[in-house]
C-alpha positions, -999 to +999 in steps of 0.1 A: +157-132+168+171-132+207+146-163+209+161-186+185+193-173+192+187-185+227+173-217+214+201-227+194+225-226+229+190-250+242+195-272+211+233-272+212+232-282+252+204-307+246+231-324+219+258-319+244+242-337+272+227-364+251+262-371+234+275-375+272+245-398+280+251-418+248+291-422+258+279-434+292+257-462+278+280-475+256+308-474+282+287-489+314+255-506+304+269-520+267+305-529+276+298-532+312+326-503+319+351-529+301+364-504+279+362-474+300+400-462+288+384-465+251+357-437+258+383-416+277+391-392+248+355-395+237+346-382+274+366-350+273+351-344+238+318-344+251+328-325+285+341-300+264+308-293+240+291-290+272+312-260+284+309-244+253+274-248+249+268-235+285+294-202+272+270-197+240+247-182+260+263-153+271+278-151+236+263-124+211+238-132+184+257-118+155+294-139+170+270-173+175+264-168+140+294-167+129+304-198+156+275-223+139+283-211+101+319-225+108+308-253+131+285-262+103+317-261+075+337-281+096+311-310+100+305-313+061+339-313+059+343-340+086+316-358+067+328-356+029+361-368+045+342-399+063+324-408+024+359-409+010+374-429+035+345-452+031+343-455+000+378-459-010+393-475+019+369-491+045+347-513+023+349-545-004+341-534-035+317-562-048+338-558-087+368-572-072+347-603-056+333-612-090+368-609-105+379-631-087+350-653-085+344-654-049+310-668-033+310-650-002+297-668+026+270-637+040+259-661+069+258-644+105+284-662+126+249-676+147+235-693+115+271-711+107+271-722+144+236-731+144+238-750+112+272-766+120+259-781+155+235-802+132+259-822+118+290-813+145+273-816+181+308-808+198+308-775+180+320-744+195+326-704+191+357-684+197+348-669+232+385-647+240+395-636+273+384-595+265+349-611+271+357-614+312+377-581+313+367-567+348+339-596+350+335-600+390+309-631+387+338-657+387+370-659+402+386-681+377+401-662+343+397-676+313+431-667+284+419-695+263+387-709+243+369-738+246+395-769+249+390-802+221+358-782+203+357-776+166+356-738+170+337-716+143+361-683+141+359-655+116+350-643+080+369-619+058+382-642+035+346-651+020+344-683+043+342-690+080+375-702+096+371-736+114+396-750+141+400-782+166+408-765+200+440-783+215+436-794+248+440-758+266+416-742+239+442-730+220+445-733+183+472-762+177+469-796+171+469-813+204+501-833+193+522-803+196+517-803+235+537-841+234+566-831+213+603-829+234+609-795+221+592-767+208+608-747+181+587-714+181+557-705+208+539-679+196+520-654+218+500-624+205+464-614+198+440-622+168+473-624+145+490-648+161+452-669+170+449-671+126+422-647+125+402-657+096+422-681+079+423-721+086+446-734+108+473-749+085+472-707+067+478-694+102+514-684+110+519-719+133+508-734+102+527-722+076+558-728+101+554-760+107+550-766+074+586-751+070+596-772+101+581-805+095+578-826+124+595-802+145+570-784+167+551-750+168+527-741+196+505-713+188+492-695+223+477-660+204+441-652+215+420-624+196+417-592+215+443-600+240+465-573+251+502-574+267+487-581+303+467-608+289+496-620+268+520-621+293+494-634+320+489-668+290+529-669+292+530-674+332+505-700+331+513-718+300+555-716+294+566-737+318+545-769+304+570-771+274+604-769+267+609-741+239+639-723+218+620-699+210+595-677+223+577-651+193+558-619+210+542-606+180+527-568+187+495-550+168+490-515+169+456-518+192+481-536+219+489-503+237+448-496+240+441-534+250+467-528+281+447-494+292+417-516+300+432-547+312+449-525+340+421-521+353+413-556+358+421-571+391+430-608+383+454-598+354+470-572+378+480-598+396+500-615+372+520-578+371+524-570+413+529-610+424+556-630+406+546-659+420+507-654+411+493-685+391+454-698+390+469-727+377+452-727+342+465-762+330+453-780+358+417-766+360+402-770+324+372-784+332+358-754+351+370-729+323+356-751+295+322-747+319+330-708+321+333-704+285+302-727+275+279-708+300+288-677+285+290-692+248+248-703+252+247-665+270+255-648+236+242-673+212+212-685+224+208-647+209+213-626+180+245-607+202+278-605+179+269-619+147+273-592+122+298-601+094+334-585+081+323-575+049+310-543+044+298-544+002+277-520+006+278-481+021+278-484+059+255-457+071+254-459+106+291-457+104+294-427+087+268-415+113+292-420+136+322-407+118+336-443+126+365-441+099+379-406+104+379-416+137+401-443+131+427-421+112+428-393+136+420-399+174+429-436+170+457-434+155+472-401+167+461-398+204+457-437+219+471-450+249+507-434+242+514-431+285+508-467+290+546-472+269+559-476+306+539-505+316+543-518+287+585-523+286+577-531+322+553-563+310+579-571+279+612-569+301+592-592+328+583-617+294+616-616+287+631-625+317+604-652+326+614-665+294+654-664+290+661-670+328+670-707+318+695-690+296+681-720+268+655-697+255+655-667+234+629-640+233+619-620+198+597-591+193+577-585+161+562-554+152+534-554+127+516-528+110+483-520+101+469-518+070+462-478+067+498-475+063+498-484+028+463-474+017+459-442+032+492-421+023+488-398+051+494-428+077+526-434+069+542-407+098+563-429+123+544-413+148+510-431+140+503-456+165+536-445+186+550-472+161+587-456+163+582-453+197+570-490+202+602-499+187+626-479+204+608-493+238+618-525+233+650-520+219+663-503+248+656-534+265+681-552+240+656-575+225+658-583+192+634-566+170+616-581+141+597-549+118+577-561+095+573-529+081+600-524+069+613-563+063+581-569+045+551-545+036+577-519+027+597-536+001+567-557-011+553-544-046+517-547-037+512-547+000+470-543-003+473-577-022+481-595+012+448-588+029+416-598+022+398-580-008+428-553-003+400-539+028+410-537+064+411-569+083+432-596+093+457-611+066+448-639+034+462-669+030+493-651+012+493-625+042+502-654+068+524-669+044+548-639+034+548-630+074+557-663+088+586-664+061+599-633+070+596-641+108+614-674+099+641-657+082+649-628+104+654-655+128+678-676+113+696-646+099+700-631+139+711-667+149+736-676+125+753-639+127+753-642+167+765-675+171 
């Protein structure tokens, strides 16, 4: 009995360490110590099984018992929680594609780009600027795709969304770059780029459908953080003359600015005012960036799996992936870096208003959970209250789509794809860039 009491402290230190082995090779050897803010809390979890497991031995065998019958509770309970969540929230159930009679296009995003270069030679994949985070083998940053490339983007929808790249590999038709003035320039992160919708769904789309001829410049890029976003403003602003500039905000924002401070190229967009690389005048050597490292991942099988998730994700309830999402994600992310970021919004601001011509708008949108899990609804989720009283300290007007849309619509879940988590449907872009249009108008005509 003192043996395999002693051998359960060996196993549970054996788990321990491996768990801390396993955290470092996803942090330094998978994400090349891009996301080393991400595996923070993750880090301490694992630190702190080790400690434990190094007390257990000096622990008696009947109270070590007692420790692994409730350590053993907890984690079926950790698990049936992670089956419901899956189940209910986190996957497509196939009844609702065949209700709506939906032929979901299961492709890997390699085939489509494989089998689209056969008839399309100048084809080309969405590559975003999270890809060079902390990447020391060029001195030239990328904050845009691929420039005047049909670019193969994303499926949650059931089909691939296909753009034409402008002529900074951003996702607007190159005739917005000529027009006198822009109406709204967007800037944000997979949102704001029209994650997975075509481009006339996306929400420069849908407005300048609203607008006509007047123009619309969309600079959102997938995965982009405030750093990033404000880094794409510097370089980018000053090429057009705008009314309006739109900085839309996701709840993974805050954890997107952890890592890019740590990057030294986008820091100095934050410490030098005057810092440029001079984007717009160099896109020949980033289209040459981005294609070497496009034939990098697919010449390969790297990043191909799909969106929908019909079937019961194993390895994800493995990994307690969901939970995950509701508690530490949710509940413990990135909440100090609230300083930096009124710092990088106020600076946005300013860059953009110091004309005195052009007015700056926030919008805050909200994440799905909110209305299919009924425990995410706390304000403190996501510091979303937080987020917004950040910004309106700084006297900028505030757009909440929360409550000016998903709050008073009557079937929220019906503007996303399938009612699962993702990006937004068609209907989804549609409904937000109304209410962004609106809000607007509304501000403008009681503050004139």
């Amino acid at each position: 009995m003192k043996n395999s009491s002693k051998n359960i402290s060996i196993i549970f230190l054996v788990f321990s360490i491996f768990l801390l082995a396993y955290l470092f090779y996803l942090s330094e050897i998978q994400y090349s110590g891009t996301k080393k803010s991400y595996f923070l809390t993750y880090y301490y979890i694992s630190y702190t099984l080790i400690i434990l497991s190094i007390i257990s031995f000096f622990v008696s065998k009947e109270t070590k018992y007692k420790i692994i019958l409730v350590l053993i509770s907890i984690i079926f309970g950790l698990y049936v929680v992670e089956f419901f969540l899956q189940k209910k929230f986190f996957s497509v159930n196939k009844k609702n594609l065949n209700n709506l009679n939906i032929k979901y296009d299961n492709r890997t995003k390699l085939k489509v780009y494989h089998d689209e270069k056969l008839y399309e030679p100048n084809m080309a994949v969405v590559i975003s600027p999270e890809t060079f985070l902390n990447n020391t083998d060029t001195k030239l940053r990328p904050l845009s795709g691929i420039s005047n490339k049909k670019t193969i983007h994303c499926n949650e929808n059931g089909y691939y969304s296909i753009y034409q790249s402008d002529q900074y590999g951003f996702n607007n038709p190159n005739s917005e770059w000529n027009k006198e003035q822009i109406e709204f320039l967007l800037i944000g992160d997979s949102f704001v780029h029209g994650n997975c919708v075509n481009e006339p769904d996306t929400i420069g789309g849908n407005l300048r459908k609203k607008l006509r001829n007047k123009g619309v410049l969309n600079l959102g890029q997938e995965s982009s953080g405030p750093l990033t976003e404000y880094a794409i403003l510097r370089e980018y602003f000053s090429l057009i003359n705008t009314k309006r500039v739109i900085w839309i905000y996701f709840i993974n924002d805050l954890a997107n600015l952890k890592s890019e401070l740590n990057d030294n190229i986008l820091t100095n967009y934050l410490n030098d005012q005057n810092y440029s690389q001079n984007l717009y005048l160099r896109q020949k050597e980033l289209d040459n960036i981005l294609e070497k490292k496009l034939f990098e991942t697919y010449s390969s099988n790297l990043n191909t799996k799909i969106v929908l998730k019909q079937k019961f994700d194993f390895k994800r309830f493995i990994k307690l992936t969901n939970l995950r999402i509701v508690t530490i994600e949710a509940l413990f992310r990135s909440h100090e870096n609230l300083d930096n970021f009124s710092q990088i919004i106020n600076l946005s601001r300013n860059l953009v208003e110091k004309n005195g011509e052009t007015k700056f708008y926030f919008v805050y949108l909200p994440e799905i959970l909110r209305y299919s899990i009924p425990t995410m609804k706390s304000g403190k989720f996501y510091h979303y209250e937080n987020v917004i009283l950040t910004v309106k300290k700084l006297n900028i007007p505030v757009i909440d789509l929360h409550k000016e849309l998903f709050q008073n619509h009557n079937d929220p879940l019906s503007l996303f794809p399938f009612r699962s988590p993702g990006h937004f449907n068609e209907l989804g872009y549609k409904h937000m860039a109304e209410t962004i249009f609106k809000k607007i108008v509304d501000y403008e005509n009681n503050n004139k």
